[in-house]
N, C-alpha and C positions, 0 to 999 in steps of 0.2 A: 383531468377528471379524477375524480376520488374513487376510490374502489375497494373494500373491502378484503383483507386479507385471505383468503384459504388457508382453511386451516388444518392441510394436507402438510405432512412430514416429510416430502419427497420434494426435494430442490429439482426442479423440474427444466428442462431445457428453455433457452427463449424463445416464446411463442408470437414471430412472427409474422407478418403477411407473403406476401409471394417474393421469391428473391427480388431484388433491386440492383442496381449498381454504384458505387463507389469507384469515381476514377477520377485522376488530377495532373499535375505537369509539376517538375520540380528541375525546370531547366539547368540549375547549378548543380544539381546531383546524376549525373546519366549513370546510366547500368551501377545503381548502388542499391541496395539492399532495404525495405520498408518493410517496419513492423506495423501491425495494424491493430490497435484495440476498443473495445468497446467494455462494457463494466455490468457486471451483476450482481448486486447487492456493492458489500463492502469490496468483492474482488473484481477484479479485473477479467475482462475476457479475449482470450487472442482473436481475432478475425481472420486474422491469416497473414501471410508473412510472401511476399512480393519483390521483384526487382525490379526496378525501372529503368526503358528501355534506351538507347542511344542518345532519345530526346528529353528525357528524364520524365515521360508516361509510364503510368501505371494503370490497371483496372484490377477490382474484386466485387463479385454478384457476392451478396448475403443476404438474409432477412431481417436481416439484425436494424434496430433505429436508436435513436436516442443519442449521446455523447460519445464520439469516438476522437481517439488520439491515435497522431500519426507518427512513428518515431524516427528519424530519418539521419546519418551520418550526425548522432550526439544530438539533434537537435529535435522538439518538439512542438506539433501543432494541434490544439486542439478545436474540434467544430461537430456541428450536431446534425443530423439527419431526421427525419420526417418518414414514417410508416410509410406513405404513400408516393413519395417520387425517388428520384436519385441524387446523389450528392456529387456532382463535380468542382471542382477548384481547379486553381492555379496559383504556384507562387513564381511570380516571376523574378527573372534575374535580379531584380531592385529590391528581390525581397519584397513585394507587394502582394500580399493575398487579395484575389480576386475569386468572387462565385460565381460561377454557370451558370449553377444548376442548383435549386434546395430552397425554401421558401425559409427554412428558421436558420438553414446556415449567415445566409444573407442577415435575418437580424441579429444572429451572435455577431458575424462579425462591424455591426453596425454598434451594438453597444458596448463589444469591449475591445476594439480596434480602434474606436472615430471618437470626436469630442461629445457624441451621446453625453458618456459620463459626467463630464466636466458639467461645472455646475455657475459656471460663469453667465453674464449677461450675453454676451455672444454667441452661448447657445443652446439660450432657450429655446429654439424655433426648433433647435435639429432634436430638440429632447420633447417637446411638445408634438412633433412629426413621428417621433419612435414611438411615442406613446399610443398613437392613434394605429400606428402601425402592425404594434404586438397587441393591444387591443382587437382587432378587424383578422391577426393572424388566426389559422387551425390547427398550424403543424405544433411541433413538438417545445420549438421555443416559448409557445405560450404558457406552457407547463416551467419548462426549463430557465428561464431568466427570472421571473417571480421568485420563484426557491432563493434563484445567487441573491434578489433583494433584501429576501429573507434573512439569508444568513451575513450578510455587509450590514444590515440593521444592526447587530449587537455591538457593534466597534461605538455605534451612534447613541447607545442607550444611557442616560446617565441616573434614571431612577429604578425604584423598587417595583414599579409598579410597572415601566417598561419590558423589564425583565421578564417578569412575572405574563407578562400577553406577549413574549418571543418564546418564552421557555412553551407554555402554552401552542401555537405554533408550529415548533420544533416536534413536540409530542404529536399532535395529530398529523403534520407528515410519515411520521417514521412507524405510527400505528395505522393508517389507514390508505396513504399513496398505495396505488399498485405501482403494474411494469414500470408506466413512465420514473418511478423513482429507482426502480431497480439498475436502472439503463442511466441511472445520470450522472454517475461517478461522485453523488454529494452524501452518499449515506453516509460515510465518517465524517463527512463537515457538519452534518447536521447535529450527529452523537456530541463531538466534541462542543459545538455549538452549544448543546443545551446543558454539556457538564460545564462549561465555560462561565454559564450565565449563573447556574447557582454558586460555583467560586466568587464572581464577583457580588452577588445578593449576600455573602456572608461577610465578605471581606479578612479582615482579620479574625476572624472569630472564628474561620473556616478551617474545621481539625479533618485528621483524619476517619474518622468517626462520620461527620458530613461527608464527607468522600464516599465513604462506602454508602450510605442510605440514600445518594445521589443515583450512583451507578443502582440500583438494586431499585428504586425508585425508578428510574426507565424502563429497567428488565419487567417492572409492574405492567406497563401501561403496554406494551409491546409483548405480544403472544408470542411465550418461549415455544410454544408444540410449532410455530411456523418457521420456514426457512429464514427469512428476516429476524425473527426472535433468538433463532439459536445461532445468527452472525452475530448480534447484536451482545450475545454474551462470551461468545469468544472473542470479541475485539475487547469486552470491558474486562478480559479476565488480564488481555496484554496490556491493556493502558492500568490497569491497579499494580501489575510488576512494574513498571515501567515508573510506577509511583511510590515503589514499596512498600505495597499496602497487602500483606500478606492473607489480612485478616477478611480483607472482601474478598479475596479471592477463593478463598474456604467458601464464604458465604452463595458466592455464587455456583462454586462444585457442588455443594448441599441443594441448593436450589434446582439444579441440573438432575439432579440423580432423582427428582419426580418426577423425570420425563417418563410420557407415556406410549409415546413414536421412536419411532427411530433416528439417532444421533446425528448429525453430521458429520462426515467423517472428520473435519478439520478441528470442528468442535471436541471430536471425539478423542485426536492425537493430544490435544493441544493438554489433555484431562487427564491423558495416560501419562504424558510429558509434565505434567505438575505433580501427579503423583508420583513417580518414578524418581526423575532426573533431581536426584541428590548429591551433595558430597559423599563420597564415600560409594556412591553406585556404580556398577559396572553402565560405561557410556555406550551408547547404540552404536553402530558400526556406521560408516560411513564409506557407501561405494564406489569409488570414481568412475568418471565416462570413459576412462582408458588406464589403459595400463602406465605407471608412472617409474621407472627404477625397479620392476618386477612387483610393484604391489599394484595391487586391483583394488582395496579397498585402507580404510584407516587402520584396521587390525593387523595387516599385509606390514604395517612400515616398524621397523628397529628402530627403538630408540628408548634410551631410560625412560624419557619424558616426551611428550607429545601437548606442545603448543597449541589449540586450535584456536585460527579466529575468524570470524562473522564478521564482514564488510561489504562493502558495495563500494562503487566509481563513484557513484553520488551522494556518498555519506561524508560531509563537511569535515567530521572529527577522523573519520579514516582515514583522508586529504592528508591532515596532519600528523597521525599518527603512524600510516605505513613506510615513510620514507624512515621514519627513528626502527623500526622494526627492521628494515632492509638492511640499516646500520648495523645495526647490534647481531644480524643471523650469525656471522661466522663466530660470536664470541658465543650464543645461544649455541649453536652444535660443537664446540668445546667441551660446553657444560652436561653434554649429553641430550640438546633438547633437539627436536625435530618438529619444524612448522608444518602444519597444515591450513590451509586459507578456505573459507566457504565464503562463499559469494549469493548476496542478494538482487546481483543485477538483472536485467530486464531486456538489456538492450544489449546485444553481441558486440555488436561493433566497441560501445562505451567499455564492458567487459574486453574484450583482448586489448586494448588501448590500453586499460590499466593495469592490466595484466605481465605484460610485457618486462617491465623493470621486476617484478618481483624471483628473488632468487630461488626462492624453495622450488623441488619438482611438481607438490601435492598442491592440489587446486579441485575444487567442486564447483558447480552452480547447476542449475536446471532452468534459468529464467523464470525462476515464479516467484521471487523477489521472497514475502514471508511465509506464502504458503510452501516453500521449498523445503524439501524433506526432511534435511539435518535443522533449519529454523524451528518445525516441527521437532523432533524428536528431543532438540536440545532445551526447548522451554525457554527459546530467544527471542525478544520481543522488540531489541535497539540494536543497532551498529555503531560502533565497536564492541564485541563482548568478546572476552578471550577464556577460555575452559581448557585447563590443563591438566593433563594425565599421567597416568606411570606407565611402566610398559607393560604392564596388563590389563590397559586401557579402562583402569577404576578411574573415578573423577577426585583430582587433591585437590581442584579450586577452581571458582568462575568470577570474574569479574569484570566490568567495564574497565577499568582502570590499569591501561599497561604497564604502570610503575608500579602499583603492587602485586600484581602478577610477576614481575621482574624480582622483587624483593623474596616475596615465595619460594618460585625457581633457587634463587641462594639460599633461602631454610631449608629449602629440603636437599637441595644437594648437600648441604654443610651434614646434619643429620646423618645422611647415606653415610656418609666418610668420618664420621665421630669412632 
């Protein structure tokens, strides 16, 4: 159902019907440790965080509906729930997900678990049966699968004109859905989606210029005074770094500062942290969750230089680049440097797992993956970024790239010693 935004400035809790319940069986995991999430807007929402017992059961009452992820020993499941009943599962020993209980979980896992998809002669019947099925459904999947069509259309698109009525689409979801899209976990598939379709509508021709009037083009059609409008431009502010695109990013601080509500806070850091966090600036402190070698915080640690890097378990390029880092530590505090590690993980378990081998004492994380507070403060927007200090914790460099942050490290020590 379509619904009209509000155009209230207050990010307001999720509103609910009367608690419900979420409960399921994870026979191969007993007494382990379940994170529970559901999504509001671009972010995430925790549900709550559970053990499962002997038999590897769990329960949790919420009001919460829409797409929830289950995170469980490294591994994750995703399935949707319906305002109006409960959602139980099972994954049994075989690894078989079974429902209970959930009238849209039952067709998520029909269309993207079973040959639904598949678009063979063999199963036209079971794709002509789903059709009828999500058709005659009321819960939440009739909202929810549509959308995933939506956004699996653009891979399929080969003209101007297809484009042009997806991009079309993409805009009146993201301007007009309510809840149901706030709860879907697809607002950034969708962003990305419709920046995706004018890259390809330009092809080569596509500068950075088109970039920016793309991004700033959405922020149009989607009311910045709304919670959704002011997520919608703090994610475009990380995807135009993340692009190098310095000059949209001006553009949309300029755009922001006619706001006539009040900020976001995340929106708000994110403004502070673009403006602030320069070379040459004094870097935001960073407070650990326990004491490390007698420091409490980043300013707490001795050292000429101060390493810091932004990573996560499931950052692919971190995979690869923290084992050469663990190499290199003892010749890095030689040279006078001292690591500190921030973490964008999510998941405990996956976090002390990869935690483990790494030798430095200093470590951060909060589990809020980007919204985490040095992510924030530092104006980081990717994993691996490394930002290096002196010992009066100014900023002498930031970059992806550990090899020149390594070469640096040697400028400036050389320097020091001239």
């Amino acid at each position: 159902m379509k619904l009209l935004l509000a155009l209230s400035c207050c990010l307001t809790a999720f509103q609910g019907v009367s608690q419900s319940v979420i409960s399921g069986s994870f026979p191969n995991y007993p007494n382990s440790a379940l994170r529970i999430f559901g999504f509001n807007g671009i972010h995430d929402q925790k549900l709550g965080s559970v053990k499962t017992d002997a038999r590897g059961r769990f329960i949790l009452r919420t009001p919460y509906w829409g797409a929830v992820r289950f995170g469980i020993a490294g591994r994750s499941i995703e399935l949707l729930k319906d305002s109006t009943s409960d959602l139980r599962f099972s994954l049994t020993a075989m690894d078989s997900l079974k429902i209970r209980q959930g009238e849209s979980a039952h067709l998520y896992v029909d269309y993207f678990y079973s040959a639904v998809e598949e678009q063979s002669s063999s199963a036209e019947k079971n794709i002509a049966d789903f059709k009828d099925k999500l058709q005659a459904a009321k819960g939440y999947a009739s909202y929810y699968i549509p959308l995933r069509q939506d956004l699996d259309s653009l891979s399929q698109a080969r003209r101007s004109t297809d484009l042009d009525v997806l991009r079309a689409v993409y805009i009146d979801h993201l301007a007009r859905d309510g809840e149901e899209l706030e709860s879907s976990g697809l607002v950034k598939s969708l962003i990305l989606a419709y920046l995706q379709s004018v890259k390809m509508q330009y092809g080569k021709a596509y500068t950075g210029k088109r970039e920016v009037d793309a991004a700033m083009g959405l922020l149009d059609k989607v009311d910045i005074e709304t919670p959704r409008g002011q997520q919608l431009a703090s994610f475009l502010m990380g995807w135009l770094k993340s692009r190098g695109n310095e000059a949209g990013r001006d553009s949309i601080v300029g755009r922001i500062a006619c706001l006539s509500c009040e900020m976001d806070e995340t929106l708000k850091r994110k403004i502070q942290a673009f403006k602030a966090f320069k070379i040459g600036a004094q870097a935001p402190n960073i407070v650990f969750s326990s004491v490390a070698r007698g420091a409490r915080s980043l300013y707490d640690v001795r050292s000429k230089y101060k390493l810091i890097i932004f990573w996560a378990s499931w950052c692919g390029h971190c995979q690869l680049v923290m084992p050469i880092i663990e190499k290199d530590y003892p010749e890095l505090k030689k040279n006078g440097v001292e690591v500190v590690s921030v973490s964008a993980d999510v998941d405990p378990a996956a976090y002390v797992k990869a935690r483990e081998n790494l030798p430095w004492p200093y470590d951060y994380v909060d589990y809020k993956k980007w919204d985490s507070n040095p992510f924030l403060d530092y104006d980081v927007t990717a994993t691996p970024t490394f930002v290096l200090l002196n010992a009066k914790n100014v900023v002498l460099d930031a970059s992806s790239d550990f090899d020149k942050i390594t070469k640096d490290i040697g400028q400036w020590h050389s320097q020091v010693h001239l």
